[in-house]
C-alpha positions in Angstrom: -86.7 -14.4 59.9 -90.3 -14.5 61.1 -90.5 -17.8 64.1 -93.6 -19.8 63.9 -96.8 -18.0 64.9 -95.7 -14.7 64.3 -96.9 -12.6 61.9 -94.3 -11.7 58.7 -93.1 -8.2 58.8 -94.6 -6.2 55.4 -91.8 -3.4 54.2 -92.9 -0.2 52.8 -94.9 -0.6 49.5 -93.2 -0.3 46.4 -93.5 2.9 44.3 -94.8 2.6 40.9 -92.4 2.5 37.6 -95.0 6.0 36.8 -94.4 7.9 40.2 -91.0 7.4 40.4 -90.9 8.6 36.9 -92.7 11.8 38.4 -90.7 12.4 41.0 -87.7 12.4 39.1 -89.4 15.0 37.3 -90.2 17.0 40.0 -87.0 17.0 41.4 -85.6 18.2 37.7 -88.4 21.1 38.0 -87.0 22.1 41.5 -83.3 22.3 40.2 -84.9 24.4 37.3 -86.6 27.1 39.7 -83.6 27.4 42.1 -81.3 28.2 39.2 -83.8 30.9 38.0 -84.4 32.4 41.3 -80.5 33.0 41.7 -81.5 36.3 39.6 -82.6 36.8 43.3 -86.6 36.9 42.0 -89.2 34.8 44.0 -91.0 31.6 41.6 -93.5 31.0 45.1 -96.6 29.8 42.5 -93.9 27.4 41.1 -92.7 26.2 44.0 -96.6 25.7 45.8 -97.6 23.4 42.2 -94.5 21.3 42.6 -95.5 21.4 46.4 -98.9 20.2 45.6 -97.8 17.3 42.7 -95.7 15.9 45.9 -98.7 15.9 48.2 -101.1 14.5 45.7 -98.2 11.7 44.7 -97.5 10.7 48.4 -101.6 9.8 48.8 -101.0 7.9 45.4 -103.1 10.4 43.5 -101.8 10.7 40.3 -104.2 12.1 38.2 -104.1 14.8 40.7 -100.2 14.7 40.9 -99.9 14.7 36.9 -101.9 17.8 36.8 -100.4 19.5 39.0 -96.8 19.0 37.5 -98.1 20.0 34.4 -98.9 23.2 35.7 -96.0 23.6 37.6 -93.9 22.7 33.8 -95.9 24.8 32.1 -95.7 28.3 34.6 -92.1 27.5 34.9 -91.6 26.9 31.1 -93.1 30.8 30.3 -90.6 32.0 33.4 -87.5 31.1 31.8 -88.4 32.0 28.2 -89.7 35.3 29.9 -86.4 35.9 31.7 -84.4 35.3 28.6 -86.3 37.8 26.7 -86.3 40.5 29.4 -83.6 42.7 27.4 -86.2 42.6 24.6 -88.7 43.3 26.8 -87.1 46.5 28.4 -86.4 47.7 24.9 -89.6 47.4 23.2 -90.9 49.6 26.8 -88.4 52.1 25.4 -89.8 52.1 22.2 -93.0 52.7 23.5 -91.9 55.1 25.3 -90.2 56.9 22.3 -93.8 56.7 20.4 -95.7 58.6 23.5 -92.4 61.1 23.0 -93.3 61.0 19.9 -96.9 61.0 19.3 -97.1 64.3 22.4 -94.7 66.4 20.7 -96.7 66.1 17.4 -100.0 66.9 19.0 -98.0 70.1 20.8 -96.4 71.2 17.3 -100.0 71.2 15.9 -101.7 72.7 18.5 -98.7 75.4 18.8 -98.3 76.0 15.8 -101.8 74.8 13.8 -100.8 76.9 10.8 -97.0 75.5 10.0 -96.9 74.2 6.3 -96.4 70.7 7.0 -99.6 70.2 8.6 -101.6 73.6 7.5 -105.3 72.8 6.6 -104.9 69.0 7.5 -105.2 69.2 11.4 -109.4 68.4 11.5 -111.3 65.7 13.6 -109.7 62.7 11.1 -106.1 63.6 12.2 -107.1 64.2 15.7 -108.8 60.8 16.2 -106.1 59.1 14.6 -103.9 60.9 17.0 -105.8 59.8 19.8 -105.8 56.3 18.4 -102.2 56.3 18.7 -102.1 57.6 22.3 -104.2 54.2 22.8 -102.3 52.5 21.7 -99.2 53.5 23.2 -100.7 53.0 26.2 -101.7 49.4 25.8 -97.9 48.7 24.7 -96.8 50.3 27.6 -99.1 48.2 29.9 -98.7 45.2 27.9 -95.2 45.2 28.7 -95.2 46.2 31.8 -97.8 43.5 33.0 -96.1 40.6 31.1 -92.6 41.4 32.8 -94.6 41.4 36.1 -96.2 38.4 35.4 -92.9 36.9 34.0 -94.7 35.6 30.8 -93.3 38.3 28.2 -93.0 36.3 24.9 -90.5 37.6 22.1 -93.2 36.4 19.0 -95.4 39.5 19.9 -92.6 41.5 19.6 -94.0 43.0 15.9 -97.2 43.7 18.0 -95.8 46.1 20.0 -93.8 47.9 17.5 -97.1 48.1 15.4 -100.0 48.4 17.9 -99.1 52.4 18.0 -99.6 52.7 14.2 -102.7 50.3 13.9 -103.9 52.5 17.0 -103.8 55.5 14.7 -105.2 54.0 11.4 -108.6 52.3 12.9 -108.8 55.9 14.9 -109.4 57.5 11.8 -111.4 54.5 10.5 -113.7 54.5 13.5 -114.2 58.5 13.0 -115.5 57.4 9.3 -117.7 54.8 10.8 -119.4 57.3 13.6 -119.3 60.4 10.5 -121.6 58.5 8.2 -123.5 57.2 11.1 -124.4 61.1 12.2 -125.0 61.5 8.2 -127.9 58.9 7.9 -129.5 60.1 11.0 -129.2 64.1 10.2 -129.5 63.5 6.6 -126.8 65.8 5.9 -123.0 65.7 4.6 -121.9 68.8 6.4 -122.0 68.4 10.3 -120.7 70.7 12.9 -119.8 68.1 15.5 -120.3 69.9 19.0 -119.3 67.7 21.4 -115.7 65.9 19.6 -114.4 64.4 22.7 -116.9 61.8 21.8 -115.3 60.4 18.7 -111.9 60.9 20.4 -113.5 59.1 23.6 -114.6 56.3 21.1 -111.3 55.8 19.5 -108.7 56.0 22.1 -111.0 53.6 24.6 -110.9 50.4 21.5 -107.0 51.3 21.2 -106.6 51.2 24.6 -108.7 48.0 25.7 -107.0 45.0 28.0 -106.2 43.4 24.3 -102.2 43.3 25.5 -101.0 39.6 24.2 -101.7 37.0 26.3 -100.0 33.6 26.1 -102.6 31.5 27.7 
């Protein structure tokens, strides 16, 4: 009890209803990363946002201190769906794989043997586009993977995108030869063409199909 004259001693301040609501929440999001990181894998840009909600909420910022648990939530959030999908994952990079298998062995059957009834008189710049479409597009699936089990953001949904990307890869090949044909028609003014230089329409088709266009779940 204060004596007369002498000043009252003040305790700590009180925390508000909303940052001990936070802080719970924090502590939740800490209990979530150890038990992901027992896999033995590092979550260090999780860990520095929950590090930075706590700094921001100890100088009673909590705009600051909101935001930055949100990101810490959300980051977190893509880690553990990405690590429960990681057997998908590792099997649509096999897949992939299959197709390049796949998609090399036809283009050395072709050019082996070009004359082989299957493919005799079919094997012209349409079929070799749309074979360098594919090979685009088997290499975006195989980044795409890769990148987004690096990152630890793979999502399952674009699942059908991968298994597909290969084939669409081939089809707008063949497409884009049609576009760059008739443009070489309206400028020659001619419907038979002797193209010289063909790595250019199979330069113009596998760089599309192989563009940075891997899903991205931002």
């Amino acid at each position: 009890m204060a004596t007369a004259g002498q000043p009252t001693p003040v305790g700590p301040a009180k925390a508000s209803p909303a940052a001990d609501e936070l802080t719970r929440q924090l502590d939740e999001l800490e209990k979530r990363v150890k038990a992901l990181a027992e896999s033995g894998e590092c979550y260090a840009d999780v860990e520095a946002q929950i590090a930075a909600a706590r700094a921001h909420l100890a100088a009673a910022e909590m705009k600051d201190a909101q935001e930055a648990f949100d990101r810490a939530a959300d980051a977190l959030c893509r880690a553990e769906a990405s690590a429960k999908s990681e057997p998908l994952a590792w099997w649509l990079f096999a897949a992939e794989v299959g197709y390049l298998v796949l998609t090399l062995g036809l283009g050395y059957a072709t050019m082996r043997w070009p004359h082989y009834g299957l493919w005799d008189g079919l094997i012209g710049l349409n079929a070799k586009t749309a074979w360098f479409g594919a090979l685009g597009g088997v290499t975006i699936g195989l980044y795409g993977v890769y990148s987004h089990i690096q990152a630890r953001d793979f999502d399952r949904k674009f699942t059908l995108w991968y298994l597909s990307k290969p084939i669409m890869g081939a089809i707008f090949g063949w497409f884009v030869f049609l576009v760059y044909f008739v443009g070489l028609v309206s400028v020659q003014g001619q419907t038979k063409l002797d193209v010289k230089t063909p790595e250019v329409p199979y330069a113009l088709r596998f760089w599309p199909a192989s563009a940075r266009d891997s899903p991205s779940r931002s």
